[in-house]
C-alpha positions in Angstrom: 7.4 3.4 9.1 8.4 5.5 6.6 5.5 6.8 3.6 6.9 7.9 0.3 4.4 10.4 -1.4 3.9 10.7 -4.9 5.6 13.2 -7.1 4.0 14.3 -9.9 6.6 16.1 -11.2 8.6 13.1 -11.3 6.6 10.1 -11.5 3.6 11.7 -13.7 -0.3 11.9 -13.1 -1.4 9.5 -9.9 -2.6 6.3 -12.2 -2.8 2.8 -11.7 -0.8 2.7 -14.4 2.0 5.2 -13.4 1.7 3.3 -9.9 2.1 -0.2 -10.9 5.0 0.8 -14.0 6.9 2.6 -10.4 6.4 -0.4 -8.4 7.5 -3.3 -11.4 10.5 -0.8 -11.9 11.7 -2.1 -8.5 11.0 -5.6 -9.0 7.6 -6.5 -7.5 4.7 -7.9 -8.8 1.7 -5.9 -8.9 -1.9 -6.6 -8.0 -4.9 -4.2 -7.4 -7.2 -4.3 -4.6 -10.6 -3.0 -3.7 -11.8 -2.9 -0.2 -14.8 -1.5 0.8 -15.4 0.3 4.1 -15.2 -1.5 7.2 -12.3 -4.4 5.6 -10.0 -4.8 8.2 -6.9 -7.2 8.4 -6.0 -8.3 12.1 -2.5 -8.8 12.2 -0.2 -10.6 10.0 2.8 -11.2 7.7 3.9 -12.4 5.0 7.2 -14.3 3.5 7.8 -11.8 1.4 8.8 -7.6 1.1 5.7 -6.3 0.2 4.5 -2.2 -0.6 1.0 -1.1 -0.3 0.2 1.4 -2.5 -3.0 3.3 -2.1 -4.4 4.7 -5.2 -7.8 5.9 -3.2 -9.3 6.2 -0.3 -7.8 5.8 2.9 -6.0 2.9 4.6 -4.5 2.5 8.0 -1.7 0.5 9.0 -0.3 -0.2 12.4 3.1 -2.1 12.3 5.7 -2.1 15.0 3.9 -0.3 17.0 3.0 2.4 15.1 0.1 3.7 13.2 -0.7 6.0 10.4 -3.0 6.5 7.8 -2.1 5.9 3.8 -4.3 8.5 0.9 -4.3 8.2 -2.6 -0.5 8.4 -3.6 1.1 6.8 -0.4 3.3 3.7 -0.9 4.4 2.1 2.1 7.0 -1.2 2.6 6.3 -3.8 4.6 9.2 -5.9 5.1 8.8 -9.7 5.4 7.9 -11.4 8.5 7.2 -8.2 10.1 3.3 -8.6 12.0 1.4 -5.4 11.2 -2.7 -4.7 10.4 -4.8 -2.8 8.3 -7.9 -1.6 7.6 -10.4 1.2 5.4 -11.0 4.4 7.3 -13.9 6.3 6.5 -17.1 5.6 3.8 -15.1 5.5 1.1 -13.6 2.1 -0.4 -9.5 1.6 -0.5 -7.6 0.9 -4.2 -4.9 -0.8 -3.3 -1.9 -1.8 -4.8 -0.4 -4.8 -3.5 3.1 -5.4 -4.6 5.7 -7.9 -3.4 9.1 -9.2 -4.5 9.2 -12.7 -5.9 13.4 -13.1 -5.5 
């Protein structure tokens, strides 16, 4: 799993808006998420490449084996069919947004 961080420098201010604007740029559709401490997703996929992009809080996904731990700015993909989990670490709640390709 690789994170990409976000650069301020080059993507603007961390908004929902800067987010979602990067994320359409690469051909997803863009929802946003709230989950409140103590959501967690046993494992899954979907039929789609999806990215989860975490505007706040903290979110951990373990995919292939691997863990790690997504904060405000992380975007992460998550190819189709690939079975991975997730869930809110801490007190705070996760904004999440959930992007996928439709084509």
């Amino acid at each position: 799993m690789q994170i990409e961080h976000w650069d301020s420098e080059r993507d603007g201010p961390l908004t929902e808006a800067n987010m979602r604007r990067k994320l359409e740029d690469r051909g997803y559709v863009v929802d946003t998420y709230r989950y409140p401490p103590g959501t967690y997703f046993p494992d899954h996929d979907h039929g789609v490449d999806k990215i989860d992009g975490v505007l706040s809080g903290r979110f951990r996904i373990c995919m292939q084996g691997s863990s790690l731990v997504l904060e405000a700015g992380d975007i992460l993909v998550v190819p189709k069919h690939v079975f991975h989990s997730a869930e809110v670490v801490g007190d705070d709640p996760v904004v999440s947004l959930d992007a996928v390709r439709t084509h």
